[in-house]
PAMAR-819518 format. One record per residue (C-alpha): residue number from 1; residue in three letters; chain; x, y, z. Coordinates in nm, 4 decimals. Example, Ala and Ser with C-alpha at 12.3 -4.5 7.8 and 13.67 -1.06 7.14 Angstrom:
// residues 2
1;ALA;A;1.2300;-0.4500;0.7800 $
2;SER;A;1.3670;-0.1060;0.7140 $
***
This chain:
// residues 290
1;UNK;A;21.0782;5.9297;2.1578 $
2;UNK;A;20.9499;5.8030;1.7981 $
3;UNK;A;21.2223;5.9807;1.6680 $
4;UNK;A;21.4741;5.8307;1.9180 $
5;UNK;A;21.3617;5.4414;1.8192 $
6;UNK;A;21.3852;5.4814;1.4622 $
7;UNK;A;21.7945;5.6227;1.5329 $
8;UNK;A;21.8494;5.2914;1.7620 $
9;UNK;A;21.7248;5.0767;1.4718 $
10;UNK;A;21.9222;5.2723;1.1868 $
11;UNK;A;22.2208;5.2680;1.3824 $
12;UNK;A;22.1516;4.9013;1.4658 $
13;UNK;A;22.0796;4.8165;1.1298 $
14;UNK;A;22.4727;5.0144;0.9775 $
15;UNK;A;22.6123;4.7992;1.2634 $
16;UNK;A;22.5001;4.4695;1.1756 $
17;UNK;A;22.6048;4.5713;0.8101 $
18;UNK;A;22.9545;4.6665;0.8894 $
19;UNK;A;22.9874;4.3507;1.0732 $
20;UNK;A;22.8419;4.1355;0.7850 $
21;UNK;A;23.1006;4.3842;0.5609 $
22;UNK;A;23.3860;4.2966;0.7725 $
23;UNK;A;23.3380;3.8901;0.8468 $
24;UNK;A;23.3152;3.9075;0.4627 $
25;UNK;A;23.6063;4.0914;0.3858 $
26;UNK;A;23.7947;3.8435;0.6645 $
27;UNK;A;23.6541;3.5300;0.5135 $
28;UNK;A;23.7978;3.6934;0.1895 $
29;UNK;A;24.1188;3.6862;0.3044 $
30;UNK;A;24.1408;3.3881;0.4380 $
31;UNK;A;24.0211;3.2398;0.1666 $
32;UNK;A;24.3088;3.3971;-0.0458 $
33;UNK;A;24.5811;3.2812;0.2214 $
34;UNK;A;24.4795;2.9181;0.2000 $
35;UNK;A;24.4436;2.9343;-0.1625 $
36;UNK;A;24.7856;3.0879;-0.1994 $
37;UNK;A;25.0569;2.8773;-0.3398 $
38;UNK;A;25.3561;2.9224;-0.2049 $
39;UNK;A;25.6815;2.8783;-0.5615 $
40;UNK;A;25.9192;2.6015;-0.4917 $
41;UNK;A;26.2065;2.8507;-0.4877 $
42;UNK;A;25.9879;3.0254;-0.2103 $
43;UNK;A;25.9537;2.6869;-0.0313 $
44;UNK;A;26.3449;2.6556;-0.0315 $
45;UNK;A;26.3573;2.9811;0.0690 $
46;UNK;A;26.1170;2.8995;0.3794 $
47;UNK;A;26.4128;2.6495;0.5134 $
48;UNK;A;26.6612;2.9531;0.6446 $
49;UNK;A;26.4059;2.9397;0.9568 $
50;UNK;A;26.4795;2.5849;1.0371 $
51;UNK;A;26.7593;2.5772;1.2437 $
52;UNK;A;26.8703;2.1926;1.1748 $
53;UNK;A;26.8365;2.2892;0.7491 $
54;UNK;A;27.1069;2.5904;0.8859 $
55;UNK;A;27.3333;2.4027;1.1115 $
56;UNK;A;27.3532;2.1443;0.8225 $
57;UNK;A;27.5395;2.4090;0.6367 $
58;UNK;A;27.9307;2.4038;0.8167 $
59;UNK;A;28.1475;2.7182;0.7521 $
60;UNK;A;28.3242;2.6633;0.4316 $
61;UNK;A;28.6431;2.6140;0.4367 $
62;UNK;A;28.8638;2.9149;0.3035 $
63;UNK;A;28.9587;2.9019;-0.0179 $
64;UNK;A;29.0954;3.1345;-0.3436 $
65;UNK;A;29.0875;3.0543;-0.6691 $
66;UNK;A;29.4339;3.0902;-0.8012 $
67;UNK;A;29.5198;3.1684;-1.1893 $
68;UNK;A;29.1413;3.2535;-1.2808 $
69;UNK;A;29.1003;3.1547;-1.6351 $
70;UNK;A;28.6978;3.3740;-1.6724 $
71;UNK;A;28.6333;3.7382;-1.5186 $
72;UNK;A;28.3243;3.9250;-1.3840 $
73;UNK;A;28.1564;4.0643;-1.6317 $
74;UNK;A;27.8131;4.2931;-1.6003 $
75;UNK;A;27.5144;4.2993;-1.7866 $
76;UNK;A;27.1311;4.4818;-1.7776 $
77;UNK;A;26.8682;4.3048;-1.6147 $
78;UNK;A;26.4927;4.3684;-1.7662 $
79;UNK;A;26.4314;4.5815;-1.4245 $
80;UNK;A;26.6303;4.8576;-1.5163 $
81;UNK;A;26.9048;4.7384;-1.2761 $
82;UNK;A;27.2730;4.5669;-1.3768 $
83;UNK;A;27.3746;4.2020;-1.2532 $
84;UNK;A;27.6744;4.0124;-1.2406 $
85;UNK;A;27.7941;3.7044;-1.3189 $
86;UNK;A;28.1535;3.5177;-1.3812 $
87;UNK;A;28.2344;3.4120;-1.7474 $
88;UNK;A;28.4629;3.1360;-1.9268 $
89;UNK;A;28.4116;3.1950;-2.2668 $
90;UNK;A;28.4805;2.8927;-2.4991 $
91;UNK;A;28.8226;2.9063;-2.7072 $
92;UNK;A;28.6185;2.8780;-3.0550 $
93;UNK;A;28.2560;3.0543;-3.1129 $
94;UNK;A;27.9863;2.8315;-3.0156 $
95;UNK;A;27.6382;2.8869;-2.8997 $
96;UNK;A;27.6452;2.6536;-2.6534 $
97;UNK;A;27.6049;2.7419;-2.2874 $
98;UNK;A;27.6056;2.6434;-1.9519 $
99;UNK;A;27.4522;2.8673;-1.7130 $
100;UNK;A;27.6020;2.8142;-1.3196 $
101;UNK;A;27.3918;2.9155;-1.0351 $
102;UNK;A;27.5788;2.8877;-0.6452 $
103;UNK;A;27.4398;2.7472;-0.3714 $
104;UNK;A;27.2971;2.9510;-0.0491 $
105;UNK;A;27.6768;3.0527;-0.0130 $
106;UNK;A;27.7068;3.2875;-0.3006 $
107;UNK;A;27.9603;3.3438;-0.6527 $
108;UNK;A;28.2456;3.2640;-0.4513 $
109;UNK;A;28.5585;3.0887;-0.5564 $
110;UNK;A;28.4240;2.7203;-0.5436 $
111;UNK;A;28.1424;2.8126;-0.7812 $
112;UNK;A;28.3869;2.9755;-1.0288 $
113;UNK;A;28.6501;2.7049;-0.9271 $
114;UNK;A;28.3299;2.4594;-1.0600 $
115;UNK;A;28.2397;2.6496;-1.3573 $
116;UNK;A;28.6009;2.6344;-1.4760 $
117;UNK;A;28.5622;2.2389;-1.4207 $
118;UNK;A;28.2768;2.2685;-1.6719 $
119;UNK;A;28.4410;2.4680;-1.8748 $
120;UNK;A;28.7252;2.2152;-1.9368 $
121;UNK;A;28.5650;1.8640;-1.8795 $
122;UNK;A;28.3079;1.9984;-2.1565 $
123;UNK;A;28.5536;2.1771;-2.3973 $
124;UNK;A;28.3968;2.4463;-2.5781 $
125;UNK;A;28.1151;2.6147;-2.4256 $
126;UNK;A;28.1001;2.9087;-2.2638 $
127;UNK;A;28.0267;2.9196;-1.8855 $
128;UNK;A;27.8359;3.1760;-1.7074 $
129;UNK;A;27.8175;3.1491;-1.3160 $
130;UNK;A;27.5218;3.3920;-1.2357 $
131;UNK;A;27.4678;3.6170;-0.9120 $
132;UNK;A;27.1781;3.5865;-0.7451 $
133;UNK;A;27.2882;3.7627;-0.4476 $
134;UNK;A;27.3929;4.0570;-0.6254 $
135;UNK;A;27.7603;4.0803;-0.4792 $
136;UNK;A;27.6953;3.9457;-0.1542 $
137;UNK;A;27.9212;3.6080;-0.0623 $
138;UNK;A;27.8467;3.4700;0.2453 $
139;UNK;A;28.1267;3.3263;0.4849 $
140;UNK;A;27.9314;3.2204;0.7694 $
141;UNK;A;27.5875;3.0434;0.8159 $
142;UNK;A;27.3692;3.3533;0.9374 $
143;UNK;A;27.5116;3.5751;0.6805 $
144;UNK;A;27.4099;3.3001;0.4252 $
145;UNK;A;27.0586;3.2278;0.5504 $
146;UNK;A;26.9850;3.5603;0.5567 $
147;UNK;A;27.0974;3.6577;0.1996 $
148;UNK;A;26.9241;3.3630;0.0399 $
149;UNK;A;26.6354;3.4297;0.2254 $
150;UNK;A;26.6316;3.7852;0.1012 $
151;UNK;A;26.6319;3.6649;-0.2709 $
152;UNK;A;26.3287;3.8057;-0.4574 $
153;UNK;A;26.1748;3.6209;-0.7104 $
154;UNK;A;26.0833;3.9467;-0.9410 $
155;UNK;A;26.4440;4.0103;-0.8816 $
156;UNK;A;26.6279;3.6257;-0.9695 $
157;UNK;A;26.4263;3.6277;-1.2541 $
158;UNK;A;26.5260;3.9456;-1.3908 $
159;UNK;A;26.9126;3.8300;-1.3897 $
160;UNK;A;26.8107;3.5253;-1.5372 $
161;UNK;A;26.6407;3.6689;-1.8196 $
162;UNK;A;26.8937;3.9732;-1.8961 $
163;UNK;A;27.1901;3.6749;-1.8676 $
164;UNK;A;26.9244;3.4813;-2.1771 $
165;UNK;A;26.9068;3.8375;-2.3165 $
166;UNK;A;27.3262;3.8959;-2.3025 $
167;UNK;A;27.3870;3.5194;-2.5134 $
168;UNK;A;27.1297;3.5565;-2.7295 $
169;UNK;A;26.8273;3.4032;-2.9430 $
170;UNK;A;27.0649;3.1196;-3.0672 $
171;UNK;A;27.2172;3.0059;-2.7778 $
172;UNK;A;27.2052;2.6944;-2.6999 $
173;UNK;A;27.1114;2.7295;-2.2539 $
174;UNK;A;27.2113;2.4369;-1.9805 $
175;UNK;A;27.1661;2.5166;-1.6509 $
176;UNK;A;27.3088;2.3545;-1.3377 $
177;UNK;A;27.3015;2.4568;-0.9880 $
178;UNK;A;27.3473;2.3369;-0.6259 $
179;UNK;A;27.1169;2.3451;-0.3108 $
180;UNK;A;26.9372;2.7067;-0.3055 $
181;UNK;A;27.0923;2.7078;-0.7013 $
182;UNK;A;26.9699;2.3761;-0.7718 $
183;UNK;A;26.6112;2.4857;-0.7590 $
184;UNK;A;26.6933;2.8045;-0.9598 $
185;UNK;A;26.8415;2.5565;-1.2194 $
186;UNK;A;26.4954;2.4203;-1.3168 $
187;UNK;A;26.3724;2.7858;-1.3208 $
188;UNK;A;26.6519;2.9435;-1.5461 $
189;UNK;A;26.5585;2.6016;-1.7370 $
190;UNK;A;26.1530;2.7287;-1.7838 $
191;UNK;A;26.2743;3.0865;-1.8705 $
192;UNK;A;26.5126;2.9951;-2.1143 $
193;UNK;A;26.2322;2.8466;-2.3248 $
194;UNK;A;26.3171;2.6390;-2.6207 $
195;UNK;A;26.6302;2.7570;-2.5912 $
196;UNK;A;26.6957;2.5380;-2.3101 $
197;UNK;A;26.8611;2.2126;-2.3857 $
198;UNK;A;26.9239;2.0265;-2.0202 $
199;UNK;A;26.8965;2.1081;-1.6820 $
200;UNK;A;27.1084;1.9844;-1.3402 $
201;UNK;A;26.9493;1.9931;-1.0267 $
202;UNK;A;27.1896;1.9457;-0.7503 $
203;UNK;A;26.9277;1.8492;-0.4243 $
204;UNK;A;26.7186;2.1511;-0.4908 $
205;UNK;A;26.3853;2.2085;-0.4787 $
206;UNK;A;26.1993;2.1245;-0.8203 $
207;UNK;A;25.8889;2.2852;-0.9969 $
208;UNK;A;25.5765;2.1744;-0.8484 $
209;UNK;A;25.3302;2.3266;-1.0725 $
210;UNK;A;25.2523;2.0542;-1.3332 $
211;UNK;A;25.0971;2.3230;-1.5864 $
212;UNK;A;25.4736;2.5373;-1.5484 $
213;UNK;A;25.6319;2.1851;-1.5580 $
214;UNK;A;25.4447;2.1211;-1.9056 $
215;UNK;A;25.6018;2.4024;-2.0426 $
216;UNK;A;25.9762;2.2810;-1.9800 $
217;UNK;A;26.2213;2.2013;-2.2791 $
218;UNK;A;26.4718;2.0670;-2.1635 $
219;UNK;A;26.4942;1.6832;-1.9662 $
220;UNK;A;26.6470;1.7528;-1.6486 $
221;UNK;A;26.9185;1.5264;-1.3902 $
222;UNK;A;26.7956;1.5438;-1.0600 $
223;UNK;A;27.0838;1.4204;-0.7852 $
224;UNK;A;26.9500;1.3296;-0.4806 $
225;UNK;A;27.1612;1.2493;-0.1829 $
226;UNK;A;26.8901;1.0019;-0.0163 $
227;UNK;A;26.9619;1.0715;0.3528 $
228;UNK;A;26.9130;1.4831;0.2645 $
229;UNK;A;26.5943;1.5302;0.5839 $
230;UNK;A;26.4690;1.8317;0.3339 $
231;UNK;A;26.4929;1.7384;0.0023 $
232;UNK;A;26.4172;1.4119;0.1196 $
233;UNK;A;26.2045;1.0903;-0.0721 $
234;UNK;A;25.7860;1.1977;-0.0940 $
235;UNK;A;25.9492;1.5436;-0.2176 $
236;UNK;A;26.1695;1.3254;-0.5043 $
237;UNK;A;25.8467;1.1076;-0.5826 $
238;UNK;A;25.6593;1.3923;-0.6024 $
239;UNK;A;25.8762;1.5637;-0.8652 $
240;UNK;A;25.8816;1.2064;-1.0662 $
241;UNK;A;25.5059;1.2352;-1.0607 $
242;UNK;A;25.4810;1.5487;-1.1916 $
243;UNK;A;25.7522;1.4676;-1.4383 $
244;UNK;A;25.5457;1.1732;-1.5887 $
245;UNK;A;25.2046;1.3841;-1.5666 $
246;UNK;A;25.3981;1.7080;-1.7669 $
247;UNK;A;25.5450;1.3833;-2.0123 $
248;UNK;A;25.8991;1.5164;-1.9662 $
249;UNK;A;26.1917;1.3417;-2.0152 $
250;UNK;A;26.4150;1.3506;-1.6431 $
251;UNK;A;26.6473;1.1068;-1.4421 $
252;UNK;A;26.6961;1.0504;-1.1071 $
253;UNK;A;27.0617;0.9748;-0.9818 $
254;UNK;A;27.0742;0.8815;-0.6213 $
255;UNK;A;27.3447;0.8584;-0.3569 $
256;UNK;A;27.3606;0.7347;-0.0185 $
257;UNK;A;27.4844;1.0713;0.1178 $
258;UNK;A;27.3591;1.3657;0.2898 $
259;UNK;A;27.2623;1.7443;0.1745 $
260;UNK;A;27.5862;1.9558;0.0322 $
261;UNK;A;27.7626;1.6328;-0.0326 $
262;UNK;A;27.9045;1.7436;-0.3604 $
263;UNK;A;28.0247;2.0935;-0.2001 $
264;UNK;A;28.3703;2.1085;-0.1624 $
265;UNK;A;28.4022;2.4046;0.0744 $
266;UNK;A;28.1893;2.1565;0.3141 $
267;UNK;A;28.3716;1.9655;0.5423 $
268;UNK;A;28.1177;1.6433;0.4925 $
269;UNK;A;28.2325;1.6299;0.1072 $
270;UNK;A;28.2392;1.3154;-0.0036 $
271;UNK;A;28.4721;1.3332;-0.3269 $
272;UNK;A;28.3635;1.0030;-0.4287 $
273;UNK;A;28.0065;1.0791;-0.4582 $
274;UNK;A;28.0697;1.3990;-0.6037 $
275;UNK;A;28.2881;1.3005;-0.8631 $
276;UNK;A;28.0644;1.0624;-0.9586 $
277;UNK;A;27.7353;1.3013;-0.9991 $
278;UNK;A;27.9710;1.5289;-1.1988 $
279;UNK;A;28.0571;1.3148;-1.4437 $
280;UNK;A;27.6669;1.1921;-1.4631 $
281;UNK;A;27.5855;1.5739;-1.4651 $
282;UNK;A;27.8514;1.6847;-1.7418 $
283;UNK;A;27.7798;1.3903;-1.9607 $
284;UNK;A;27.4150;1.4710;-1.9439 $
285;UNK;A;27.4594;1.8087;-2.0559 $
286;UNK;A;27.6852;1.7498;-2.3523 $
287;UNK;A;27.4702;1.4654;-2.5091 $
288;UNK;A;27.1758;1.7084;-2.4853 $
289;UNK;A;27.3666;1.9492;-2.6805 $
290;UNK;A;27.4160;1.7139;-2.9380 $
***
């Protein structure tokens, strides 16, 4: 019976320590998931489950570039992999560069349609309009949401840096980019390091993290359509806060227009508008090249 009491208590005891053992271990976790912060790429990312953010996106309008004046061209990515991306190289050697990253849609033909428009309206610099979705080009909005939402940081990065990798140490990087790309823009821009000379952001979601923000080269144009419900106006003062607390050098170029409005394969394009931010946005890039 003696015998019998002291097992009850031992296994009593080994109870009440697994229990201790595993409230700890779920208060650990916790712990981690609150203290978790979620990348503003991720955050962009997050909007393929809101079903307004989706049905904002119409189905492009068809569309092939004719006469292509760039081609694809590959190159290795720092994961052992190969990436794509579409090239305009500059009629003279220069080590200036403007780096082209598509919105949720893909490298399609309005992105390389665009980077030609770079291309010219800036003269000579080359033009490289990266992949992100490695070869996928979406035509319709579930294919889209579903590839941009599939994006992996580890793996975005990795084209980004083999594309800084294929130009070189003395290039001279701009980046630009549109909606999904327009947040990637700012990234490519922190990656590039000093070699970074300006950065676009088309509505896109900006670096949050002040200490990332602080390590930025290059002053960035942020266009904001002011009636876009995501990227939207505590999200824009936000990013001039952080701006002003890193003691970088950005602008803010408004317009009274919705998300996408500078995407011609949307049928809400407002030509207007976007002619307008691309002249802001290609102006901006060649005086910071200067």
């Amino acid at each position: 019976m003696h015998v019998l009491k002291n097992q009850l208590k031992l296994n009593m005891k080994s109870t009440i320590i697994i229990a201790i053992a595993l409230f700890a271990g779920s208060a650990a976790m916790a712990q981690k998931s609150c203290c978790e912060k979620t990348t503003a790429t991720e955050s962009f990312a997050m909007l393929t489950q809101d079903e307004n953010f989706v049905n904002t996106h119409l189905a492009p309008i068809p569309f092939t570039l004719s006469n292509p004046i760039g081609k694809m061209v590959g190159f290795k990515t720092p994961d052992g992999k190969e990436s794509y991306a579409y090239e305009i190289k500059a009629a003279s050697p220069t080590n200036n560069y403007v780096f082209v990253i598509h919105e949720w849609w893909g490298l399609n033909d309005y992105i390389k349609q665009e980077s030609e428009k770079i291309s010219k309206t800036l003269g000579n610099v080359n033009v490289i309009a990266l992949d992100l979705y490695d070869r996928r080009i979406a035509d319709n909005r579930d294919s889209a949401a579903k590839y941009m939402q599939a994006v992996k940081a580890e793996r975005a990065e990795s084209i980004i840096k083999g594309a800084i990798t294929m130009v070189g140490a003395n290039a001279n990087i701009a980046t630009i980019g549109w909606c999904f790309g327009g947040g990637w823009s700012m990234q490519a821009a922190l990656l590039a390091g000093k070699q970074a000379k300006a950065c676009v952001i088309y509505y896109g979601t900006p670096e949050a993290n002040v200490e990332r923000i602080k390590t930025l080269n290059a002053p960035v144009s942020f266009v904001w359509p002011v009636q876009d419900q995501w990227i939207n106006k505590e999200m824009v003062s936000t990013f001039e806060n952080n701006m002003k607390a890193a003691n970088k050098s950005f602008v803010v170029k408004p317009y009274d227009a919705d998300h996408a409005f500078a995407n011609p394969s949307n049928p809400k394009y407002s030509k207007t508008f976007a002619d307008d931010a691309f002249k802001n946005a290609t102006e901006f890039i060649a005086t910071n090249f200067k």
